[in-house]
C-alpha positions, -999 to 999 in steps of 0.1 A, spaced: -185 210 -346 -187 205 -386 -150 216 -387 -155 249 -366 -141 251 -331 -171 253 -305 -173 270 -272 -199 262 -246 -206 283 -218 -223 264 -191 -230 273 -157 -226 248 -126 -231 249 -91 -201 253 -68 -198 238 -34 -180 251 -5 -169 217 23 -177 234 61 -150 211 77 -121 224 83 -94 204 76 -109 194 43 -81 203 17 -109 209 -11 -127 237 8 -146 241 -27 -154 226 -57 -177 228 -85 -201 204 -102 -194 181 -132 -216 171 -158 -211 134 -166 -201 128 -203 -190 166 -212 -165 180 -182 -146 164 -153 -121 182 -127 -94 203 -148 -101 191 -184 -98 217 -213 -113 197 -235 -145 175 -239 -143 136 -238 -147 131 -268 -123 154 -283 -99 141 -261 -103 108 -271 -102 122 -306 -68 137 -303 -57 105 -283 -59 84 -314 -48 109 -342 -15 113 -314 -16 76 -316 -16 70 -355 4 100 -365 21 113 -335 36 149 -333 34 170 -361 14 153 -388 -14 147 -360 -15 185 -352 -21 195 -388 -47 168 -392 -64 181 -363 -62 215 -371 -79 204 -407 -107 189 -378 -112 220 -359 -95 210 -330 -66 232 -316 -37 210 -304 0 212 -308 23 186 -314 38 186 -273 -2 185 -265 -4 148 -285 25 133 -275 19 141 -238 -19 127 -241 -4 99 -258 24 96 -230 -4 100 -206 -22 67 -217 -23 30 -201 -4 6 -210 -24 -18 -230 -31 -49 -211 -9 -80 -234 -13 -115 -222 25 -135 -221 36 -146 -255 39 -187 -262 68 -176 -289 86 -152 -273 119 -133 -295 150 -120 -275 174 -98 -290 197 -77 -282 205 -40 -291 228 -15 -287 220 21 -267 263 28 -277 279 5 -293 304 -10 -272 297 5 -241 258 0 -235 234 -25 -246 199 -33 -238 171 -66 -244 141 -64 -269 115 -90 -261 89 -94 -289 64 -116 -296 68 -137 -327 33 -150 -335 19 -112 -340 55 -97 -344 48 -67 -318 72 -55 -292 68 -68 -258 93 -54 -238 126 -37 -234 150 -47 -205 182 -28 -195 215 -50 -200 217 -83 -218 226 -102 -187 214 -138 -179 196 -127 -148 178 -99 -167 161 -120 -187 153 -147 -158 139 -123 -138 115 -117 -169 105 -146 -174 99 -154 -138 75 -130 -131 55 -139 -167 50 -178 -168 36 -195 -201 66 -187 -223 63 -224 -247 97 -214 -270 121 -188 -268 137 -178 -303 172 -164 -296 210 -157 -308 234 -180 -300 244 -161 -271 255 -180 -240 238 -157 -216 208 -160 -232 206 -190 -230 217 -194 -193 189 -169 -186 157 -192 -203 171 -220 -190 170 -207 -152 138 -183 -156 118 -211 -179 133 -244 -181 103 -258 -195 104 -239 -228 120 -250 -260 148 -225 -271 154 -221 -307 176 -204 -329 160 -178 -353 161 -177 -392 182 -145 -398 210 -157 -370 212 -192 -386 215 -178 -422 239 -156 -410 264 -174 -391 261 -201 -425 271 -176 -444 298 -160 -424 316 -202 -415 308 -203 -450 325 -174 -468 356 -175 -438 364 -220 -447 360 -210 -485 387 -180 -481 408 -203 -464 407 -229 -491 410 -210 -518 449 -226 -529 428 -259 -522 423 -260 -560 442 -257 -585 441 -232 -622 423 -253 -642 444 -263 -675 444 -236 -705 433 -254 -738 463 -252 -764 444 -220 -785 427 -204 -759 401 -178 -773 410 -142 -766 390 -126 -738 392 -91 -721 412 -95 -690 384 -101 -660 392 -89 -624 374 -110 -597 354 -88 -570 360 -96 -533 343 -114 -517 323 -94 -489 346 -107 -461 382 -102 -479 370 -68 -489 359 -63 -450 388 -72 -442 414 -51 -467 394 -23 -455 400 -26 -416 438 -34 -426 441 2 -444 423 22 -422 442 4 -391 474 11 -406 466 45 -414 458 51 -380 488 36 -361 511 52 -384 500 88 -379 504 84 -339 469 74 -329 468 45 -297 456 10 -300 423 24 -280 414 55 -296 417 40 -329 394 11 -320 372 34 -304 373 57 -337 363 23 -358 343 5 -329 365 -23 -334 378 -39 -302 414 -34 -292 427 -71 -297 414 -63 -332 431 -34 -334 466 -48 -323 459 -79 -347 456 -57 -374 484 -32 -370 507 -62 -363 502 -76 -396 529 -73 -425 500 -75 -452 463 -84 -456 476 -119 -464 487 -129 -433 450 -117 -417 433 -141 -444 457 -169 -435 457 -203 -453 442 -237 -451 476 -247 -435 506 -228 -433 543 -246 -436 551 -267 -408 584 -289 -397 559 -314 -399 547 -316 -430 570 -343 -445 562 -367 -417 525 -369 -418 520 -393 -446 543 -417 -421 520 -404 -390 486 -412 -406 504 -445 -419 508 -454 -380 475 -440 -368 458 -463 -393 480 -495 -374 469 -486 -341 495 -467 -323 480 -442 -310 508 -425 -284 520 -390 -292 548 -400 -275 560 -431 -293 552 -413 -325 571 -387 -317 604 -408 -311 596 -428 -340 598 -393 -360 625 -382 -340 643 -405 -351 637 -399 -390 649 -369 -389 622 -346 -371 637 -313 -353 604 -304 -337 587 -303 -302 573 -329 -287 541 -311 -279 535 -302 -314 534 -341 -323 512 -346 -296 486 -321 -308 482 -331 -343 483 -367 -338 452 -357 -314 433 -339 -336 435 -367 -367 427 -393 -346 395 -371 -333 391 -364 -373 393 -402 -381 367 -412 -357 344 -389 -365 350 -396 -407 321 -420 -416 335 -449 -437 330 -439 -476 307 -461 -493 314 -474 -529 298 -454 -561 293 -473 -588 314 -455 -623 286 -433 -644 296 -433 -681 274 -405 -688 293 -380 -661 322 -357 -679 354 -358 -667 350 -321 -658 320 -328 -633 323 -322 -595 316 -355 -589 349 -365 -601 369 -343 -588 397 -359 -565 429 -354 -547 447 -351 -581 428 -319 -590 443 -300 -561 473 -292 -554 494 -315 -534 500 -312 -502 464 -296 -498 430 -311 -485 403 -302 -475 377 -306 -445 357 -336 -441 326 -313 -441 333 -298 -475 344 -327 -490 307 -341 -487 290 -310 -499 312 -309 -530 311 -343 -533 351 -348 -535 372 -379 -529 387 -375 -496 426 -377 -500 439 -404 -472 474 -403 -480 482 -365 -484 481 -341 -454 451 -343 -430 426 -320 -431 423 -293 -408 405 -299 -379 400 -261 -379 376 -257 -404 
């Protein structure tokens, strides 16, 4: 009271039970509002403590209550804290799952959290499709689920509430951009070509390029891989040392340099010089892998039969897909450095690029060079 621990002695009645198979056989009177059976502490004080263990927690709540005049230690807040309800929280219309890991690789768990007031909600064990239907089963209302692009995820709202929009979040849908992004540009870097020097160039101090995040990533893995596997350590105590998965592992100790893992936009093929002639045919209407493959065959072409068949599939999926382009009228006030004239002839040939990019950069699509790759 006024910062000074108080002690009240108070006297009570005790009562002794007659029966006897009562297990009380005595007890003594409480005072409504000041004592009830073993309590240390007034209710108010506890209540006190309850919300300073709430808004501080351990430590920093003991020395503030000691500054208060009430003894507690730290275990004494967190079990009074531990020791109280769980608030009562209606369902969420805009409910957030995500997963997280309890050890990476081995254990993972569900956080459900509601995205209108951005609280926790709950916390599920495993990140299994029936975990999360069970949830949502037993709490109906959820309106839209924001989620990863996880498939059982997915499964899971759509069995435990089919009647709920799922959406993808913000960070997920920036992130896998970026990461399609950065991976087709790495790809297509020899897409382009050095752009002519001028006959006196100026003299500059010699610039080195940073990696990018993902080819730096990447050279990274490779050395520490390698240094790994070449002092004696196994494919699976190496990926469990760099909680990398052991295909990864393997994939990166079986490769001759860090070029080979960032690969191309299309490696040589036996192929090559009898594309122009395959989208030539495409474009007629013969369609049959078969007969194209003969046709080749007979030009010269020392390849399978299958690997015909494959590419002539995917540029005829490409070509259906390709909208028609529409004519531009010519701008005179455009340089002839802009991107919106850059065409087939400022890359290198035999290179092209995806139908996708071409449209974002605004580039001619080449028709008569090698077909994009459906890859990208």
């Amino acid at each position: 009271m006024a910062g000074q621990p108080v002690v009240i002695h108070l006297s009570v009645r005790r009562f002794f039970c007659p029966a006897a198979g009562c297990p009380a056989v005595t007890f003594a009177e409480q005072v409504p509002g000041l004592t009830w059976r073993y309590g240390r502490r007034t209710p108010v004080a506890r209540r006190v403590l309850e919300a300073i263990g709430l808004a501080l927690g351990g430590r920093a709540g003991a020395r503030l209550a000691a500054a208060a005049g009430i003894a507690a230690g730290r275990a004494t807040l967190l079990r009074l804290v531990r020791a109280l309800p769980e608030p009562a929280r209606a369902t969420p219309v805009v409910l957030g799952i995500e997963d997280f890991a309890l050890r990476r690789g081995k254990s993972y768990g569900t956080l459900l959290a509601d995205m209108v007031t951005r609280r926790p909600v709950d916390l599920l064990a495993g990140r299994h499709a029936q975990v999360v239907a069970d949830w949502l089963s037993a709490h109906p209302g959820v309106q839209v689920i924001c989620r990863d692009r996880a498939s059982a995820y997915a499964e899971g709202a759509r069995a435990g509430a089919p009647d709920a929009m799922q959406v993808a979040d913000r960070w997920h849908l920036w992130s896998n951009l970026t990461e399609a992004a950065e991976k087709c540009v790495t790809q297509h870097q020899a897409c382009l070509r050095e752009p002519a020097q001028p006959d006196d160039p100026p003299i500059q101090a010699p610039e080195t390029q940073a990696p990018t995040a993902l080819i730096a990533r990447i050279q990274e893995r490779y050395i520490a891989v390698q240094e790994l596997i070449t002092s004696g350590t196994g494919y699976k105590p190496a990926a469990r040392q760099l909680g990398l998965a052991v295909n990864t592992v393997k994939r990166y100790a079986r490769a001759a340099s860090v070029e080979e893992l960032l690969g191309s936009a299309e490696r040589p093929s036996n192929l090559d010089e009898f594309k122009p002639y395959l989208h030539q045919r495409v474009s007629q209407g013969q369609a049959s892998p078969l007969r194209l493959f003969e046709e080749v065959h007979a030009q010269g072409y020392s390849g399978s039969k299958a690997n015909v068949r494959d590419y002539v599939r995917r540029y005829s999926r490409w070509v259906r897909a390709s909208p028609p382009a529409r004519p531009r009228p010519q701008s005179a006030t455009r340089s002839p450095g802009s991107p919106s004239t850059l065409t087939a002839s400022t890359r290198k040939p035999g290179h092209s690029c995806a139908p996708c990019w071409a449209a974002a950069l605004n580039w001619t699509p080449c028709t008569t060079a090698s077909a994009p790759s459906p890859s990208c």
